[in-house]
C-alpha positions in Angstrom: 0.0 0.0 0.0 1.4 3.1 -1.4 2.0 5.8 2.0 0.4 8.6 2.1 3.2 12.1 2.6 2.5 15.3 3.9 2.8 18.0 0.8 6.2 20.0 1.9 5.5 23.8 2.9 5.6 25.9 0.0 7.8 28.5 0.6 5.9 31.4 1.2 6.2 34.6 -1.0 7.2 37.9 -0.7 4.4 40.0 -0.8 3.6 42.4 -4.0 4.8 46.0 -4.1 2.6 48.5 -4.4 2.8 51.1 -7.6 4.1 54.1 -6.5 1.3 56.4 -5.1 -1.6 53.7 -4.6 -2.7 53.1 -1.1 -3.4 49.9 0.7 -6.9 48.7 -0.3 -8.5 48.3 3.3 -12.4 46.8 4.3 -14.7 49.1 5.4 -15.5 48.1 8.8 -18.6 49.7 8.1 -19.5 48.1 5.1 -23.4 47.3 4.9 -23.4 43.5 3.8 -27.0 43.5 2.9 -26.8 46.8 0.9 -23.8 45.4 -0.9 -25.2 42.0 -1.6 -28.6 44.0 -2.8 -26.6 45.8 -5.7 -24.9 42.3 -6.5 -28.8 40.4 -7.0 -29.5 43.6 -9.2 -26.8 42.9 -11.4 -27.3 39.2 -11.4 -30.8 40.5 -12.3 -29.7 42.0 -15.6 -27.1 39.5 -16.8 -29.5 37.2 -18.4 -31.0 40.6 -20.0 -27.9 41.7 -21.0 -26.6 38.6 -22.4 -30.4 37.9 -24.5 -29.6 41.2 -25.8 -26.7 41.4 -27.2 -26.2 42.3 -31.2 -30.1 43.4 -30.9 -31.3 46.8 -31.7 -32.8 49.1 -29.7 -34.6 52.1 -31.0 -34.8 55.1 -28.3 -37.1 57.6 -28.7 -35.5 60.8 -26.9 -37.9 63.4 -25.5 -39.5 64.5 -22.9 -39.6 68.0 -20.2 -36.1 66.1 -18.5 -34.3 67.8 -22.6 -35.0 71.5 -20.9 -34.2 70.5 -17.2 -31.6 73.5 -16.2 -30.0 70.5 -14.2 -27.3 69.4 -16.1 -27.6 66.1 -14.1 -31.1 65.6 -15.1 -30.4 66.6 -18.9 -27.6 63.7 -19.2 -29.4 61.1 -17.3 -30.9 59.4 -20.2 -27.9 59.8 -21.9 -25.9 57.5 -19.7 -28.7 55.1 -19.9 -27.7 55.1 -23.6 -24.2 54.6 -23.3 -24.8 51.7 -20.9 -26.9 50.1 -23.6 -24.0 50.7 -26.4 -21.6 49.3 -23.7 -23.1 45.9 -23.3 -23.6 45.3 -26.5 -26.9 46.7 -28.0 -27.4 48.7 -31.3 -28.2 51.6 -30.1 -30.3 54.3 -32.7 -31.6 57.4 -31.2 -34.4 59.7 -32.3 -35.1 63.2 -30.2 -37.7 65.2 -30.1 -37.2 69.1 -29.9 -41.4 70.5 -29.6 -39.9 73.1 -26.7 -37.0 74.2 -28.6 -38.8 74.9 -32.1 -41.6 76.9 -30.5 -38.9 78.9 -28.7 -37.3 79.4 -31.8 -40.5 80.3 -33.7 -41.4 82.6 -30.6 -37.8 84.3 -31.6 -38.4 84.2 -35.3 -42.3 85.7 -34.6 -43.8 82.4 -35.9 -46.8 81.6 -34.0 -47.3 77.7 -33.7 -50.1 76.0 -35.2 -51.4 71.9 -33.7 -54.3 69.6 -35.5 -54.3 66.6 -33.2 -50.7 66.7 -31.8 -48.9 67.7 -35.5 -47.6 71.1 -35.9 -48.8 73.5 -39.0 -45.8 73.9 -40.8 -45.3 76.3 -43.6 -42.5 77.3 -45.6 -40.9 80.4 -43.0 -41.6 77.7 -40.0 -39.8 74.4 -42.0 -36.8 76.5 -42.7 -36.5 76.9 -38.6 -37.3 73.7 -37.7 -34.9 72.0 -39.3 -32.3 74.2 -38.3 -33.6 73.9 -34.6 -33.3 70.3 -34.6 -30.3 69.9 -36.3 -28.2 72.2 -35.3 -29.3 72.4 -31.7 -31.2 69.6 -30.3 -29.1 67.3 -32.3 -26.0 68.8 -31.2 -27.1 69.0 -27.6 -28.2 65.3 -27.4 -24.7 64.6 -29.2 -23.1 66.1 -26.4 -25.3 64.5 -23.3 -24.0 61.0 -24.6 -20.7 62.0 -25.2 -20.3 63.2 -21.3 -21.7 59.6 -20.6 -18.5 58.3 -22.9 -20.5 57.3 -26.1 -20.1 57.7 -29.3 -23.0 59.1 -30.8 -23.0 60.4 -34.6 -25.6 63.0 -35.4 -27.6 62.2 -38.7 -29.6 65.3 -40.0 -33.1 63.6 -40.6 -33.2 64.3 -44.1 -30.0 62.2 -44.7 -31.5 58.8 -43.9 -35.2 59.5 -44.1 -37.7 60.3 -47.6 -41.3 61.1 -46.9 -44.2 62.1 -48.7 -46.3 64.6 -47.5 -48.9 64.1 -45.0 -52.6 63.9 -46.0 -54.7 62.3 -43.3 -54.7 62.2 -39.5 -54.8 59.3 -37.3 -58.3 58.7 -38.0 -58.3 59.0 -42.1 -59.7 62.3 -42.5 -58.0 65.0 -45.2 -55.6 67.6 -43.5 -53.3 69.9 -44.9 -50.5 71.0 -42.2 -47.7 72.3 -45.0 -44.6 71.5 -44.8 -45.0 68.1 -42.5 -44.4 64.5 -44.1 -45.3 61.0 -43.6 -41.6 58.3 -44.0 -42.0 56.4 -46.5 -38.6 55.2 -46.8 -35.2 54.9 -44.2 -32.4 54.4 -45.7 -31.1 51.7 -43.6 -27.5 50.9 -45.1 -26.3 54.4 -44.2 -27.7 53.8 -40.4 -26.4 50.6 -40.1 -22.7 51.7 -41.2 -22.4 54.3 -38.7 -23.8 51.3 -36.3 -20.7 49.0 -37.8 -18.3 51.8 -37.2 -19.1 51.5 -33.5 -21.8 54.9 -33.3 -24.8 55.7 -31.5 -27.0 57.1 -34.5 -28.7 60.3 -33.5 -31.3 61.2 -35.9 -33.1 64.1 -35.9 -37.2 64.5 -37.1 -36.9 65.7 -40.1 -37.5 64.3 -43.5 -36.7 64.7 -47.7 -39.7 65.3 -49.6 -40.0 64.1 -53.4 -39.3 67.7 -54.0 -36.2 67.9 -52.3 -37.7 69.9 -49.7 -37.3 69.1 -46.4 -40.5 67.9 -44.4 -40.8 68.3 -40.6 -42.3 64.8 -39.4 -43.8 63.7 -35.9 -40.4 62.7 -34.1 -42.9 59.6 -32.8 -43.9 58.4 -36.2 -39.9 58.5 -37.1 -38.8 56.1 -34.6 -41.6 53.8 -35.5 -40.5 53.6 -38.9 -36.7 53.9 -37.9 -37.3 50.7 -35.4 -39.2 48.4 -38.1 -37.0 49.3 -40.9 -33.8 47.9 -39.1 -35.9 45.3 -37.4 -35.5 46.6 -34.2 -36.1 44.1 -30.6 -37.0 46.6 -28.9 -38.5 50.4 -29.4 -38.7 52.5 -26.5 -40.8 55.9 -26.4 -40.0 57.9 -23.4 -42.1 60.9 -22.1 -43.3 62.8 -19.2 -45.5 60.1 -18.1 -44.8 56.7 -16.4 -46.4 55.2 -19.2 -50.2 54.6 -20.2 -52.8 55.0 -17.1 -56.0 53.5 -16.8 -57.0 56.6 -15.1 -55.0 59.6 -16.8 -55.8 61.2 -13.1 -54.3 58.8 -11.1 -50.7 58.2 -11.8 -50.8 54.6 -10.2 -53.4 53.1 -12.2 -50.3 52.0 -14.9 -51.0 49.7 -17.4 -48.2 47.4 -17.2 -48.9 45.2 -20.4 -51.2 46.2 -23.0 -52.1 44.0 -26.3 -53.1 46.1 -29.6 -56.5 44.2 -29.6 -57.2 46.5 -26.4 -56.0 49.6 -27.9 -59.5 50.7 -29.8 -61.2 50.1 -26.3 -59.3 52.4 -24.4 -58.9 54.9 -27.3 -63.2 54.9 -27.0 -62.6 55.6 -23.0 -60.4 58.6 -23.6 -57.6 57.4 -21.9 -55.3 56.8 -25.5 -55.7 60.3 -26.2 -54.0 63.4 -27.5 -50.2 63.5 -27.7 -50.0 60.0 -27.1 -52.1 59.0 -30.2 -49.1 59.1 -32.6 -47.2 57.2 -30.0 -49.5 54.6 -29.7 -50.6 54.6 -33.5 -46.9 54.4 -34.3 -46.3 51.8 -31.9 -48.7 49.4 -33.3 -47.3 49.6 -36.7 -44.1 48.9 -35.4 -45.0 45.5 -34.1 -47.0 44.4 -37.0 -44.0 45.2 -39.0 -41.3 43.1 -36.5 -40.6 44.9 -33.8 -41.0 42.6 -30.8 -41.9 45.1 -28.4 -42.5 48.2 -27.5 -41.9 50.3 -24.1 -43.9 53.6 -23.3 -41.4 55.3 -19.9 -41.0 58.2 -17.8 -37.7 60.3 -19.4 -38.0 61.9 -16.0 -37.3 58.9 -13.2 -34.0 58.2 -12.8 -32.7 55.0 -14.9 -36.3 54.5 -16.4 -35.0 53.2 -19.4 -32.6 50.2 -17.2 -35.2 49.6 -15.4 -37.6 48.6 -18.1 -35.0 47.0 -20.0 -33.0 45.2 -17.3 -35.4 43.9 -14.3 -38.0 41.9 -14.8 -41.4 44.2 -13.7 -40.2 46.7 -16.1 -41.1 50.3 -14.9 -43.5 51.6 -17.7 -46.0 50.0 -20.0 -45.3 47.5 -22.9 -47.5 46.9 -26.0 -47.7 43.5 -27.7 -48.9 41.8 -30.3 
């Protein structure tokens, strides 16, 4: 029978120098186990998320009262969001809003603004400053928010990547003229996804090529919806200054967690799909009868709305599904 020895003593080792500078590392003594181990199960909460994910496109629509916040904090918020999506792996395409800054700038040029069921009147004079509103200020100023979070977002006038025709009808099929405002009818998708290749977060601004050549001011809404099922977009993700679609409109905790589009006529008879979220909504049922899987309605304005409702499994806001 073969003995059995003692392993010698390895000889012990001398220990590591420290670079130059650094300090000890030393436990807190009054380190909060639970609260530690809390943020752990959070993370553990998202890994399965994040690894699902991964390679899919996301289209974010970006807008909200959180754009004019004079907090820089609050401004940049959803643009870390972003930049956490682009870090773990997820195609990233952004489309802003701007409503506040055009009628400011309209206000500056002595353009009065004109609505028909949550579209703006556009004419000629008020085209020529939306488009230079969005794209050379919003755009720019989103650019910038995701840039402080260390992304790499690429600013993509509207009327490079989008064609439209112009609008005739409202969301209910009846005649409208409102000028100078388009309907997409095509996204050019190679260009979007080469600046996805390249390693960009595609910022696109609302604003569209007529068959004219002119340029169209289109419901930033309707643009992601088209922008999310021309790349075939997992997920598309509206965020506003609501937690999402209420039951109640008066009572903010009467959320609708999980709505199916056969329910959406329903509530649009009760009053509670209504005004500015028509175009959402209508532009969010298109989307999934074209491919997108899902689509998230959010609150810009709560911290990390858009991790939460990606990342945990309650979700924070309401999702529509086929």
């Amino acid at each position: 029978m073969r003995s059995v020895t003692s392993r010698p003593t390895e000889r012990a080792l001398p220990p590591t120098p420290l670079p130059r500078g650094a300090l000890p590392r030393v436990l807190n003594p009054r380190m909060n186990v639970a609260e530690v181990t809390a943020k752990a199960k959070v993370l553990l909460e998202a890994l399965p998320y994040i690894q699902d994910f991964r390679g899919s496109t996301f289209v974010v629509k970006y807008g909200g009262s959180f754009m004019d916040d004079p907090d820089p904090v609050t401004r940049t918020r959803v643009a870390y969001d972003i930049a956490f999506l682009a870090a773990v792996g997820i195609n990233v395409v952004v489309v802003h809003g701007g409503g506040k800054a055009i009628t400011r700038a309209m206000e500056a040029s002595g353009l009065k603004a004109n609505w028909v069921n949550g579209l703006r009147v556009t004419d000629e004079a008020t085209v020529n400053v939306v488009k230079k509103t969005l794209d050379e200020i919003v755009n720019k100023d989103v650019c910038e928010a995701i840039v402080t979070a260390k992304g790499k977002p690429k600013g993509l006038p509207g009327d490079t990547v989008l064609v439209c025709q112009k609008l005739t009808t409202d969301d209910d099929g009846n005649p409208v003229d409102l000028g100078y405002v388009g309907d997409v009818t095509e996204v050019k998708v190679k260009l979007i996804k080469k600046e996805i290749a390249e390693g960009f977060v595609p910022v696109i601004s609302p604003v569209a090529e007529g068959y004219d050549g002119k340029p169209y001011n289109v419901n930033a809404d309707l643009v992601a919806g088209r922008v999310a099922s021309a790349l075939r977009a997992r997920r598309l993700v509206y965020m506003s200054d609501v937690p999402g679609l209420l039951s109640n409109p008066a009572d903010p905790e009467s959320l609708i967690s999980t709505l199916k589009i056969n329910q959406v006529d329903e509530l649009k008879k009760k009053g509670v799909i209504d005004k500015g979220m028509r175009p959402k909504v209508q532009s969010a049922i298109r989307a999934l009868q074209e491919g997108v899987q899902r689509v998230h309605f959010i609150d810009g304005r709560l911290p990390h709305s858009l991790l939460l409702e990606i990342f945990t499994d309650k979700g924070i806001g309401t999702e529509i599904v086929q």
